[in-house]
Backbone as XML, in Angstrom:
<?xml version="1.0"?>
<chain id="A" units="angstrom">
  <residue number="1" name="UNK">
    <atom name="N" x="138.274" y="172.593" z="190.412"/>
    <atom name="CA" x="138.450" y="173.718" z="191.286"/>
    <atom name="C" x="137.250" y="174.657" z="191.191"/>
  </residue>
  <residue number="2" name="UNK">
    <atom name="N" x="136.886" y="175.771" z="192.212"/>
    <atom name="CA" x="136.172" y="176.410" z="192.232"/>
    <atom name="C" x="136.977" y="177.805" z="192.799"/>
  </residue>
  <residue number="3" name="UNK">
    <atom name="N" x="136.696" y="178.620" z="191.632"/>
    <atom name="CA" x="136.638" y="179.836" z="191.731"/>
    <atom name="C" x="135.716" y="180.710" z="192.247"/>
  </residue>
  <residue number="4" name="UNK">
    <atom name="N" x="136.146" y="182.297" z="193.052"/>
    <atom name="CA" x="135.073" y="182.905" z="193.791"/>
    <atom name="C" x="135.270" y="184.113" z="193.389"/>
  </residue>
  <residue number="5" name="UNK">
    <atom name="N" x="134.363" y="185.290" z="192.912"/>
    <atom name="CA" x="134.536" y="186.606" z="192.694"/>
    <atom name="C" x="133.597" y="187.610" z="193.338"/>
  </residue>
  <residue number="6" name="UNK">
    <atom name="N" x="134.143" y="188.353" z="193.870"/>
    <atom name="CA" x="133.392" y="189.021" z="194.766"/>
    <atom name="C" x="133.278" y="190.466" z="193.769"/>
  </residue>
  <residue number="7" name="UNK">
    <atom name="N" x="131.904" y="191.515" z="194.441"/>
    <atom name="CA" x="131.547" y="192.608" z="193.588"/>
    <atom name="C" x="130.871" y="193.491" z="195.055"/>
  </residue>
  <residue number="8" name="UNK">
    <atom name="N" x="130.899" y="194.991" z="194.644"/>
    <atom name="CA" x="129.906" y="195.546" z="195.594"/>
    <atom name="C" x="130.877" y="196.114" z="195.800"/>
  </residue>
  <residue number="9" name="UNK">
    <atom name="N" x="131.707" y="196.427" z="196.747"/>
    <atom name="CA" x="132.273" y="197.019" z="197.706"/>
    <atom name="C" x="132.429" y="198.670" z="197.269"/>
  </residue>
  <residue number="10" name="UNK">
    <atom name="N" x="133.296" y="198.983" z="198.042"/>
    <atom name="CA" x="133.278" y="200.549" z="197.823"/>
    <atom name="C" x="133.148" y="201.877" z="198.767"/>
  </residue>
  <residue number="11" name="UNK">
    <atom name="N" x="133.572" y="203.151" z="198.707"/>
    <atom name="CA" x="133.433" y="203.738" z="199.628"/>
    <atom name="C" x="131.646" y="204.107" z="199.818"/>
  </residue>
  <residue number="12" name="UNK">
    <atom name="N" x="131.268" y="204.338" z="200.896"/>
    <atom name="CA" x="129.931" y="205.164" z="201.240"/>
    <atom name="C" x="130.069" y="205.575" z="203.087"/>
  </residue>
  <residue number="13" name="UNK">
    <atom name="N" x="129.347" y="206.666" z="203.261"/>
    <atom name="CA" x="129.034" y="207.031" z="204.259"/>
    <atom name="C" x="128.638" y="206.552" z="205.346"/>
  </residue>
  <residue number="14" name="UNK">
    <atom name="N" x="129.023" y="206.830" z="206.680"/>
    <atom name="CA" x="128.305" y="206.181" z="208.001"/>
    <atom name="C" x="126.812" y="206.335" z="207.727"/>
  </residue>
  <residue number="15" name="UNK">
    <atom name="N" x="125.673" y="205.386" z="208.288"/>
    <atom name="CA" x="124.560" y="205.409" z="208.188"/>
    <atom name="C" x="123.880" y="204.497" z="207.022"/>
  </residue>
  <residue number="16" name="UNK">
    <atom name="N" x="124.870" y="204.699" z="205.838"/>
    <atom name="CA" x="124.602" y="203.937" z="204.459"/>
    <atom name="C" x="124.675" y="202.732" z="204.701"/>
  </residue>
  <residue number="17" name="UNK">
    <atom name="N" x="124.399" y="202.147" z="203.032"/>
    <atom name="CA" x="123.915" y="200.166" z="202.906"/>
    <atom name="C" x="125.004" y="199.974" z="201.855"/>
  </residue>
  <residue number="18" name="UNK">
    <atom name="N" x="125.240" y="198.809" z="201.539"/>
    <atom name="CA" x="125.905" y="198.281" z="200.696"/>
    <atom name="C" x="125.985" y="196.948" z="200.659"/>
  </residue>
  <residue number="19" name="UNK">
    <atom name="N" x="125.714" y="196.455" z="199.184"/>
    <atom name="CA" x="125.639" y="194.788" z="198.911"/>
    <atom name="C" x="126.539" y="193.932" z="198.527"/>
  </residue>
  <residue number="20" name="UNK">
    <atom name="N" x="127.232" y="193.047" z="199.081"/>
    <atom name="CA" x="128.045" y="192.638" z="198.732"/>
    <atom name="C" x="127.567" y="191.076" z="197.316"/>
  </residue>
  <residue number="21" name="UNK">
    <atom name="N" x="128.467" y="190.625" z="196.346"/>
    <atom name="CA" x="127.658" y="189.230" z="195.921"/>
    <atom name="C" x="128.953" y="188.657" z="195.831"/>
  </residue>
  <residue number="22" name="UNK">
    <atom name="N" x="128.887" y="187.127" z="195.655"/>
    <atom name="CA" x="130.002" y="186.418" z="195.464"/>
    <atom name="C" x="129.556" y="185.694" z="194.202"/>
  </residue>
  <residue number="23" name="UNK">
    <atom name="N" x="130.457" y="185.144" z="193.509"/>
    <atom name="CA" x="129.608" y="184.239" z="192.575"/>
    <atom name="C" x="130.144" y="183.210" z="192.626"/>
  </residue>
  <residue number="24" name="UNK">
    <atom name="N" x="130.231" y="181.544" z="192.415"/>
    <atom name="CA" x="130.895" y="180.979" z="192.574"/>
    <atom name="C" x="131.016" y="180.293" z="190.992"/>
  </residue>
  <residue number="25" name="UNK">
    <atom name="N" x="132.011" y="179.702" z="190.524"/>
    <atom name="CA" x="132.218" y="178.648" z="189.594"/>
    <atom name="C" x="133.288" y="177.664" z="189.050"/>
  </residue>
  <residue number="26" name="UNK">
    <atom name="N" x="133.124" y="177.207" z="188.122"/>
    <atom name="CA" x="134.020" y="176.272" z="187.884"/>
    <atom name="C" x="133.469" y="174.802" z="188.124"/>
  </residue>
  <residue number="27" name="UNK">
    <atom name="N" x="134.467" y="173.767" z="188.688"/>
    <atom name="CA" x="133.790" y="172.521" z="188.816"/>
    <atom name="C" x="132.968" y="172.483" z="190.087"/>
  </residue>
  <residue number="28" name="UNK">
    <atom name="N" x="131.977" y="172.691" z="190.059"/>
    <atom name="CA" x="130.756" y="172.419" z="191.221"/>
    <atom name="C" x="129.971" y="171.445" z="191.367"/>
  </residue>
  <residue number="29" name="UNK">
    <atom name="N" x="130.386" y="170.493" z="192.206"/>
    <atom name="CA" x="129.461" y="169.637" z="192.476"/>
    <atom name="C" x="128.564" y="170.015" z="193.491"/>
  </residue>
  <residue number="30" name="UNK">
    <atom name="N" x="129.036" y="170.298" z="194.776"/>
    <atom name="CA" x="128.272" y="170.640" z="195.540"/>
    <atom name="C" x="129.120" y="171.956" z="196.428"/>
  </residue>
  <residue number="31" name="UNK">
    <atom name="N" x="127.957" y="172.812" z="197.198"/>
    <atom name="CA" x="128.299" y="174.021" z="197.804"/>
    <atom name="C" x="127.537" y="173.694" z="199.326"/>
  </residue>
  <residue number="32" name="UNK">
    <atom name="N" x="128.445" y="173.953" z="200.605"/>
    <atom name="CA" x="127.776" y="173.269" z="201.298"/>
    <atom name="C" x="127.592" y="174.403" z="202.187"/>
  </residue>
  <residue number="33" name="UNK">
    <atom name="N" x="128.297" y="175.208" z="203.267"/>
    <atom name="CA" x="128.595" y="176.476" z="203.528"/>
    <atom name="C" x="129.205" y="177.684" z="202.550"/>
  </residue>
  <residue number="34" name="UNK">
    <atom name="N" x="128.618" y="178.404" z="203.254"/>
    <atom name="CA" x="129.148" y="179.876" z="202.463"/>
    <atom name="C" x="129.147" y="181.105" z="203.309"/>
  </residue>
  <residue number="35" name="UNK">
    <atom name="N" x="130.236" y="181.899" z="203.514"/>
    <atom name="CA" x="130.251" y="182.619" z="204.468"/>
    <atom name="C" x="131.118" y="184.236" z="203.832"/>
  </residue>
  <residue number="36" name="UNK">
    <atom name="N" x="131.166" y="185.267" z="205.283"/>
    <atom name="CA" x="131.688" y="186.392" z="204.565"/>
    <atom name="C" x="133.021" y="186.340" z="205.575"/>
  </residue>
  <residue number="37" name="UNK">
    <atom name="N" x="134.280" y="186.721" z="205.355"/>
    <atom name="CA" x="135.051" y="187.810" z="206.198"/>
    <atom name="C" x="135.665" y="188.583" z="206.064"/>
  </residue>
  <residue number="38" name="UNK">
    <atom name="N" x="136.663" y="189.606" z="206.738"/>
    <atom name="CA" x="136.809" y="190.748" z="206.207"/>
    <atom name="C" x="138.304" y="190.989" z="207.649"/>
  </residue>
  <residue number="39" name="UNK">
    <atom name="N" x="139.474" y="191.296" z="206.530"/>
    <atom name="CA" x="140.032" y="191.796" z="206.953"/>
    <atom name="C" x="140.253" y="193.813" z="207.263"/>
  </residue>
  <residue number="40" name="UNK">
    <atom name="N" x="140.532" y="194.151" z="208.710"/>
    <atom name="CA" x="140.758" y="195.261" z="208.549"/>
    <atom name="C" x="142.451" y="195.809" z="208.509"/>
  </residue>
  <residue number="41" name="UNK">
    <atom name="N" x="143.248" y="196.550" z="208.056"/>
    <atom name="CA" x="144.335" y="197.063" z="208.219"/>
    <atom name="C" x="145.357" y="196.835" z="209.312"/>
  </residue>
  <residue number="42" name="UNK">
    <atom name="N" x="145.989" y="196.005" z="209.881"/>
    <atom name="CA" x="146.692" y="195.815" z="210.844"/>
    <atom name="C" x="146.020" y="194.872" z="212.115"/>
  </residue>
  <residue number="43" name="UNK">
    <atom name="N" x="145.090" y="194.194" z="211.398"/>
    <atom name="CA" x="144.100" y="193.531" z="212.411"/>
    <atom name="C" x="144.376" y="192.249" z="211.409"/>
  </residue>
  <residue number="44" name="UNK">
    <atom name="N" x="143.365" y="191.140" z="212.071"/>
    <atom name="CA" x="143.406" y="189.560" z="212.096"/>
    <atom name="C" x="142.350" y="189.693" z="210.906"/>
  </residue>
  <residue number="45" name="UNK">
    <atom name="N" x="142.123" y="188.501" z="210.269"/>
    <atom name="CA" x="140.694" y="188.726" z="209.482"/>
    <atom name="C" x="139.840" y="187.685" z="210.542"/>
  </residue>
  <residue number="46" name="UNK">
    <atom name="N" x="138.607" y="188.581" z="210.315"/>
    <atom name="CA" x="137.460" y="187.935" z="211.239"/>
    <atom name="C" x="136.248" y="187.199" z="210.816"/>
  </residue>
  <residue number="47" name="UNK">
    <atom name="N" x="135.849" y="186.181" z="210.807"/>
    <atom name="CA" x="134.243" y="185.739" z="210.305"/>
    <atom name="C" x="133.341" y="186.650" z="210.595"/>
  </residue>
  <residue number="48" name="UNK">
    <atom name="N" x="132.445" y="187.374" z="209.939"/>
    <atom name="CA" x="131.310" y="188.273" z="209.645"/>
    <atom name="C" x="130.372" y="187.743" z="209.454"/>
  </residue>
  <residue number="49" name="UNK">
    <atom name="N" x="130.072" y="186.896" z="208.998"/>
    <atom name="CA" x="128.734" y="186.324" z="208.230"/>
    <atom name="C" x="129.034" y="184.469" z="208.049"/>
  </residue>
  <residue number="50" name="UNK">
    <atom name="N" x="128.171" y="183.251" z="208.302"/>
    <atom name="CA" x="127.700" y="182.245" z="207.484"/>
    <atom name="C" x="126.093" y="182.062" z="206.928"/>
  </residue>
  <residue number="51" name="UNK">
    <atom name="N" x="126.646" y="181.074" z="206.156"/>
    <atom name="CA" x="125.212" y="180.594" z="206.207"/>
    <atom name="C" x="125.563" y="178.472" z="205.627"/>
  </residue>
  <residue number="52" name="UNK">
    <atom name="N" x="124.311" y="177.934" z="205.944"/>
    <atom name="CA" x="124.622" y="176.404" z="205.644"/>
    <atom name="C" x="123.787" y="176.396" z="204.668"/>
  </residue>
  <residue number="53" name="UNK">
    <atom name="N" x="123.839" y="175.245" z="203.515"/>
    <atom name="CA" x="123.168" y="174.829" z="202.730"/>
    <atom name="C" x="121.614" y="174.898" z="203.073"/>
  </residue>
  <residue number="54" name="UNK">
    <atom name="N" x="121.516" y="174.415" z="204.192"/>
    <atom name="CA" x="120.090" y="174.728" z="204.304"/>
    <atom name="C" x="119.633" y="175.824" z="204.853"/>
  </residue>
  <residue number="55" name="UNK">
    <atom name="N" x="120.427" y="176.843" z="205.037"/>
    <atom name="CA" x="119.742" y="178.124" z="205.174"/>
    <atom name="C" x="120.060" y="178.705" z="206.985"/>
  </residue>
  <residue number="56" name="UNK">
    <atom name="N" x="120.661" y="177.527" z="207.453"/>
    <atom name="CA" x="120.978" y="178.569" z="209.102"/>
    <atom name="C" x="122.265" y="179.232" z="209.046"/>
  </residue>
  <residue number="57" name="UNK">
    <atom name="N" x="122.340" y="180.335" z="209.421"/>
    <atom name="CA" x="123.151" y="181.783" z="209.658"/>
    <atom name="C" x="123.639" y="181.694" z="211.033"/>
  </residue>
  <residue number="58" name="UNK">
    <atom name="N" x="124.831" y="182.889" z="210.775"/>
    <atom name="CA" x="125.516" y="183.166" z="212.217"/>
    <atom name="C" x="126.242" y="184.178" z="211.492"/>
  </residue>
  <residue number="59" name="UNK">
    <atom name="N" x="126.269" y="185.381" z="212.111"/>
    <atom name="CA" x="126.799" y="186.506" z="212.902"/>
    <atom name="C" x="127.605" y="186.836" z="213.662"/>
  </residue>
  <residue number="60" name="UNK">
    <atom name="N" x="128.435" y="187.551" z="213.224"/>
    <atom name="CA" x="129.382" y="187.856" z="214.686"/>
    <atom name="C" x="129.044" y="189.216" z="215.094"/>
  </residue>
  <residue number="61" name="UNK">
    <atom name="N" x="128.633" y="189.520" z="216.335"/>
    <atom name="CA" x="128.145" y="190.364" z="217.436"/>
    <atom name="C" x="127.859" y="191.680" z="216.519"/>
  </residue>
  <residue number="62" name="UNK">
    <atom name="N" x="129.361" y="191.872" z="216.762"/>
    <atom name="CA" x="129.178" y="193.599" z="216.196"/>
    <atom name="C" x="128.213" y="193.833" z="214.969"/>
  </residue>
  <residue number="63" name="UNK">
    <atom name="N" x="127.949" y="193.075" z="213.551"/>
    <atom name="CA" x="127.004" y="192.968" z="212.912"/>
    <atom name="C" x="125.260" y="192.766" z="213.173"/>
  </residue>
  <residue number="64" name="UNK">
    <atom name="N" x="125.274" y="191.823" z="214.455"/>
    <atom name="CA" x="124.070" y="191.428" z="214.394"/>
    <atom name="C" x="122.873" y="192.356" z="214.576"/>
  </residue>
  <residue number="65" name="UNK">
    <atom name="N" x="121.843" y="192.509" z="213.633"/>
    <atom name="CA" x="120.781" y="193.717" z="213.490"/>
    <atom name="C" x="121.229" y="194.349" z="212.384"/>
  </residue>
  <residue number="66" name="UNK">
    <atom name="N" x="122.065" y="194.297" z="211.605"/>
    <atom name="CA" x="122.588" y="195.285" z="210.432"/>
    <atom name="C" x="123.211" y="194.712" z="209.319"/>
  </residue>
  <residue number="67" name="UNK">
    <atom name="N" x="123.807" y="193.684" z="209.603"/>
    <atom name="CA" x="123.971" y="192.835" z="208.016"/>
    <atom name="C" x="122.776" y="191.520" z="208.049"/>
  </residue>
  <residue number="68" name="UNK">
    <atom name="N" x="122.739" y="191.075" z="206.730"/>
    <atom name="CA" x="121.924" y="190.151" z="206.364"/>
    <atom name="C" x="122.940" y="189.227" z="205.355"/>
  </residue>
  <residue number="69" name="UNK">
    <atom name="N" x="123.047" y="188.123" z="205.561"/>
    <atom name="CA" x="123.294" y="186.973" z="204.472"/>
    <atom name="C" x="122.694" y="186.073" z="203.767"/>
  </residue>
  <residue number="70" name="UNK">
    <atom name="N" x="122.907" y="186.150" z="202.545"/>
    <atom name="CA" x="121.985" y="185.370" z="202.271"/>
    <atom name="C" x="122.347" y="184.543" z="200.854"/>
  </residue>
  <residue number="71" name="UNK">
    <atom name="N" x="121.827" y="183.503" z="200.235"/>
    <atom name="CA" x="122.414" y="182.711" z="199.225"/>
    <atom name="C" x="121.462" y="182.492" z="197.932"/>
  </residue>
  <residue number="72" name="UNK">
    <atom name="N" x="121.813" y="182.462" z="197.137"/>
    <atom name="CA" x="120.799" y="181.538" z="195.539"/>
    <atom name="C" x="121.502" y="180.259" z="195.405"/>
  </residue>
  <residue number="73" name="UNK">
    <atom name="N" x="121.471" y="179.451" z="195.648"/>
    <atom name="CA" x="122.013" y="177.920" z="195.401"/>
    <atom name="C" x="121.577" y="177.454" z="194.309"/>
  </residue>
  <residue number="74" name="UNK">
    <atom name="N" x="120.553" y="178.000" z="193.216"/>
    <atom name="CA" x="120.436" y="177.706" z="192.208"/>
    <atom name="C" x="121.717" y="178.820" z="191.206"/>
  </residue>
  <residue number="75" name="UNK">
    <atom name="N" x="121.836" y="179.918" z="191.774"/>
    <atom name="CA" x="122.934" y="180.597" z="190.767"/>
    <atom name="C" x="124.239" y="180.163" z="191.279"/>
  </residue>
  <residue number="76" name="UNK">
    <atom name="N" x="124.465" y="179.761" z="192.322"/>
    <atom name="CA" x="125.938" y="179.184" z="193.234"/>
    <atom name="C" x="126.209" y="180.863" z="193.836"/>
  </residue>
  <residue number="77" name="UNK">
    <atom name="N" x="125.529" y="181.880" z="194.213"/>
    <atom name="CA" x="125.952" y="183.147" z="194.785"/>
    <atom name="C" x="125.111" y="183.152" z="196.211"/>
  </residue>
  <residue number="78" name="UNK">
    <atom name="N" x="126.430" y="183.818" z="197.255"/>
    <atom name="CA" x="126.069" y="184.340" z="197.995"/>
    <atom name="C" x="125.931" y="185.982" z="198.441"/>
  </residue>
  <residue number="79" name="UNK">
    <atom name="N" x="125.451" y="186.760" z="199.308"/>
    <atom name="CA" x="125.312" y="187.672" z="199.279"/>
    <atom name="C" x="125.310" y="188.222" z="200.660"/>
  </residue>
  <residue number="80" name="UNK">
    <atom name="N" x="125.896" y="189.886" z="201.102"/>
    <atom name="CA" x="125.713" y="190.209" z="201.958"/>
    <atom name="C" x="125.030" y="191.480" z="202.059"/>
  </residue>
  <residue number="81" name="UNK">
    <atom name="N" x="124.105" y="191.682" z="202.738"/>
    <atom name="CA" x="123.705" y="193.301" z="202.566"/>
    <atom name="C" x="123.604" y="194.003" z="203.647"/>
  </residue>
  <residue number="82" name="UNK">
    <atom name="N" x="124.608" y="195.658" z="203.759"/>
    <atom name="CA" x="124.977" y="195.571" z="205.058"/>
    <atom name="C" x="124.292" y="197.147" z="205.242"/>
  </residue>
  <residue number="83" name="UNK">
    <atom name="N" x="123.313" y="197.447" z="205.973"/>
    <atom name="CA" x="123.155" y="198.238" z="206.752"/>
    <atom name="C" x="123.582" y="198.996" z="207.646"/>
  </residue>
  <residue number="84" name="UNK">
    <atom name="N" x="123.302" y="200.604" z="207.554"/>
    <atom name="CA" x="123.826" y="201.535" z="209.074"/>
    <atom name="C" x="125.058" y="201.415" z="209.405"/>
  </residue>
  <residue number="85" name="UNK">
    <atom name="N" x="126.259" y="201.222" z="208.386"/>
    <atom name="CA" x="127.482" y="200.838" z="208.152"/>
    <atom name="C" x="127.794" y="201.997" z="208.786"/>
  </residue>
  <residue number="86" name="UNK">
    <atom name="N" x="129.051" y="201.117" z="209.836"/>
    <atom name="CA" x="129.709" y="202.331" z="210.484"/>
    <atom name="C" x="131.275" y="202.236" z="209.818"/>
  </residue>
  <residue number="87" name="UNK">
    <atom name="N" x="132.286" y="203.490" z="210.471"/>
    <atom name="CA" x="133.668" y="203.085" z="210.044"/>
    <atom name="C" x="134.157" y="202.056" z="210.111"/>
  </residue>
  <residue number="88" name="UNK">
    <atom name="N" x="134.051" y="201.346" z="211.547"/>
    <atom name="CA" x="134.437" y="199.584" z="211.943"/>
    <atom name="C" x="134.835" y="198.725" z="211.260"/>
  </residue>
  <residue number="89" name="UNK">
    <atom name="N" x="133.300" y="199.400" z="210.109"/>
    <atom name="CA" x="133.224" y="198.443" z="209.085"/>
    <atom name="C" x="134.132" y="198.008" z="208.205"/>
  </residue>
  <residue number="90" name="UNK">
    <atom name="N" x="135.048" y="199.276" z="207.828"/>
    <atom name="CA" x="135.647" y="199.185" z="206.728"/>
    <atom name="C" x="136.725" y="198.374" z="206.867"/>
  </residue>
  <residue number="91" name="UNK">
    <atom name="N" x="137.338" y="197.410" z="205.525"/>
    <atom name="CA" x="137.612" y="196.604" z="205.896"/>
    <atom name="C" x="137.790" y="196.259" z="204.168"/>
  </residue>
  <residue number="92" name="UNK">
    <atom name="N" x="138.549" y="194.744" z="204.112"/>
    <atom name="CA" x="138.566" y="194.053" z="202.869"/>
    <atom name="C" x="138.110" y="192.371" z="203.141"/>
  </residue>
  <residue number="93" name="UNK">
    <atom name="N" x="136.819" y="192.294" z="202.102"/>
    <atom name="CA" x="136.269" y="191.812" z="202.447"/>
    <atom name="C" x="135.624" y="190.344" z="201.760"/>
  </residue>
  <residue number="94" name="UNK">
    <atom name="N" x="136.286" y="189.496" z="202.252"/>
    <atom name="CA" x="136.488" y="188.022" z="201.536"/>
    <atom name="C" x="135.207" y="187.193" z="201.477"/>
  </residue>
  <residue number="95" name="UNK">
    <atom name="N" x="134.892" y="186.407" z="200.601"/>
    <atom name="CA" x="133.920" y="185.317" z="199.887"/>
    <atom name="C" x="134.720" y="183.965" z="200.714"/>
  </residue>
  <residue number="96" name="UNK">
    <atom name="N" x="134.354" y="183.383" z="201.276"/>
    <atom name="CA" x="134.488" y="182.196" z="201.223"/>
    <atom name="C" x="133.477" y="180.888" z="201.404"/>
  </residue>
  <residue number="97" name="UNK">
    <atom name="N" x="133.568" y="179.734" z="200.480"/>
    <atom name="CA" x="132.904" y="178.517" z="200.050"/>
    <atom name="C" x="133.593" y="177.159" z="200.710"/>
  </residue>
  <residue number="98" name="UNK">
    <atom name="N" x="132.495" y="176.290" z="201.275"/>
    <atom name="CA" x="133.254" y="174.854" z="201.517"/>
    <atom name="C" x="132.564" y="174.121" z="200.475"/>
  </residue>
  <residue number="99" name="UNK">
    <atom name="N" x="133.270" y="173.225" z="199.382"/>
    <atom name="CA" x="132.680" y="172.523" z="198.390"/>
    <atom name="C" x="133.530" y="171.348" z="198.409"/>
  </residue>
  <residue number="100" name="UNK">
    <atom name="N" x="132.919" y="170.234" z="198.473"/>
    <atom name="CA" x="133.514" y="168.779" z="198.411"/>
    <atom name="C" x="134.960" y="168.474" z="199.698"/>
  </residue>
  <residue number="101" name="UNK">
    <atom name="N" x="134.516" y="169.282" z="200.593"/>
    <atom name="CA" x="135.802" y="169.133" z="201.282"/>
    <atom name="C" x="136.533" y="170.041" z="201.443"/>
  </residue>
  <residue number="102" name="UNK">
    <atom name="N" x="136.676" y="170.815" z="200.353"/>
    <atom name="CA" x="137.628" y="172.146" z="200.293"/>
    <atom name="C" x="136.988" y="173.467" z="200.781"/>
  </residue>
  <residue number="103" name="UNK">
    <atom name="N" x="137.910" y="174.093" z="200.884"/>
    <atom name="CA" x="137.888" y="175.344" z="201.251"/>
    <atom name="C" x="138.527" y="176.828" z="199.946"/>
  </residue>
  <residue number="104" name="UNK">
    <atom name="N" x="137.410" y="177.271" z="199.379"/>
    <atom name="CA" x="137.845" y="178.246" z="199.001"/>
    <atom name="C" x="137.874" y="179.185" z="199.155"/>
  </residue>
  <residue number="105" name="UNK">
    <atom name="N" x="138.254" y="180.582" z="198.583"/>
    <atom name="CA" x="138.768" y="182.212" z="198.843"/>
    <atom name="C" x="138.548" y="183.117" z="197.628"/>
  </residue>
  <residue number="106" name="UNK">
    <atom name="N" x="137.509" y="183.833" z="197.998"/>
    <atom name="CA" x="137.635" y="184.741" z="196.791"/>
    <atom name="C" x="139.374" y="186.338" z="196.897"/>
  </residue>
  <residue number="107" name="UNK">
    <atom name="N" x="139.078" y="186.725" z="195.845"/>
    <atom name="CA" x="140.584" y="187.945" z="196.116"/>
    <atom name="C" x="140.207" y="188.946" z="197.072"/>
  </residue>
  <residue number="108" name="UNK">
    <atom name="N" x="138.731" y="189.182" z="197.518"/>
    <atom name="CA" x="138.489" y="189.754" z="198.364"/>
    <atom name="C" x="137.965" y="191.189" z="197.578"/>
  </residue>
  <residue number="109" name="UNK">
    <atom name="N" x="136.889" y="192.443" z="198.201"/>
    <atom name="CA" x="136.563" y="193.638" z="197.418"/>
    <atom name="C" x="136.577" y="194.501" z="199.047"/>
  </residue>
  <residue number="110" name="UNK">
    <atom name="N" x="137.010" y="195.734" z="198.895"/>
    <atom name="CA" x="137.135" y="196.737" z="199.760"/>
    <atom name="C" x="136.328" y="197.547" z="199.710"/>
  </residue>
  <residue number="111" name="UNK">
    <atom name="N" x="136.056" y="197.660" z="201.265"/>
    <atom name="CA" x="134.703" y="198.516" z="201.593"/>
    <atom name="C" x="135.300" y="199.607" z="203.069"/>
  </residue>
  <residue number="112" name="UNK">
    <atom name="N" x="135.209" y="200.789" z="202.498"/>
    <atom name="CA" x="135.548" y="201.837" z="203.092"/>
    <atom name="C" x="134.470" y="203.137" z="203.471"/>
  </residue>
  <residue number="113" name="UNK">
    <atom name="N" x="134.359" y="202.826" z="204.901"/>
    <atom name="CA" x="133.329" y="203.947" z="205.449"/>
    <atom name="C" x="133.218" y="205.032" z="206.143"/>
  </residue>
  <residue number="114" name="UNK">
    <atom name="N" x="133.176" y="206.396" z="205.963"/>
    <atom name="CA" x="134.011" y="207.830" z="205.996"/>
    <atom name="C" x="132.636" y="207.618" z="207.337"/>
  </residue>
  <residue number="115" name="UNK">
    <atom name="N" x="133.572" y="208.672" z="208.178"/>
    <atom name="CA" x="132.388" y="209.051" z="208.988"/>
    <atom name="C" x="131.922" y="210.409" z="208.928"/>
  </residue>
</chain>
């Protein structure tokens, strides 16, 4: 199995940045995608962020120009770093990994943005 722990989150201000990391571990053979999403309060959870093993990304709209994703495949972590964060944003905000087939879930870290 592979475990996921997410770090970063937290309140900050409209305009502000904040980094999200995931780490991954346990039995790893291979990590093939890695992506972000984020539930908000009475809403659906939405894909925010991928990325593929070899490095191509996707975005969903409202982000694009202001978050960045990105990975170390030598540490098994991915990362998000989010810019000019508006309220929208805020949200709880999940790690997820495809490894050998599976699909995993980190517990998710909350990110709350005052305007």
């Amino acid at each position: 199995q592979v475990q996921l722990v997410e770090s970063g989150g937290g309140l900050v201000q409209a305009g502000g940045s904040l980094r999200l990391s995931c780490a991954a571990s346990g039995n790893i053979f291979r990590i093939d995608d890695m992506g972000w999403y984020r539930q908000a309060p009475g809403k659906q959870r939405e894909l925010v962020a991928t990325i593929t093993s070899t490095g191509y990304v996707n975005y969903v709209e409202s982000v694009k120009g202001r978050f960045t994703i990105s990975r170390d495949n030598g540490r098994n972590m991915v990362y998000l770093q989010m810019d000019s964060l508006k309220p929208g944003d805020t949200a709880v905000y999940y790690c997820n990994v495809k490894s050998g087939g599976m699909i995993y879930w980190g517990k998710g870290t909350l990110v709350t943005v005052s305007s």
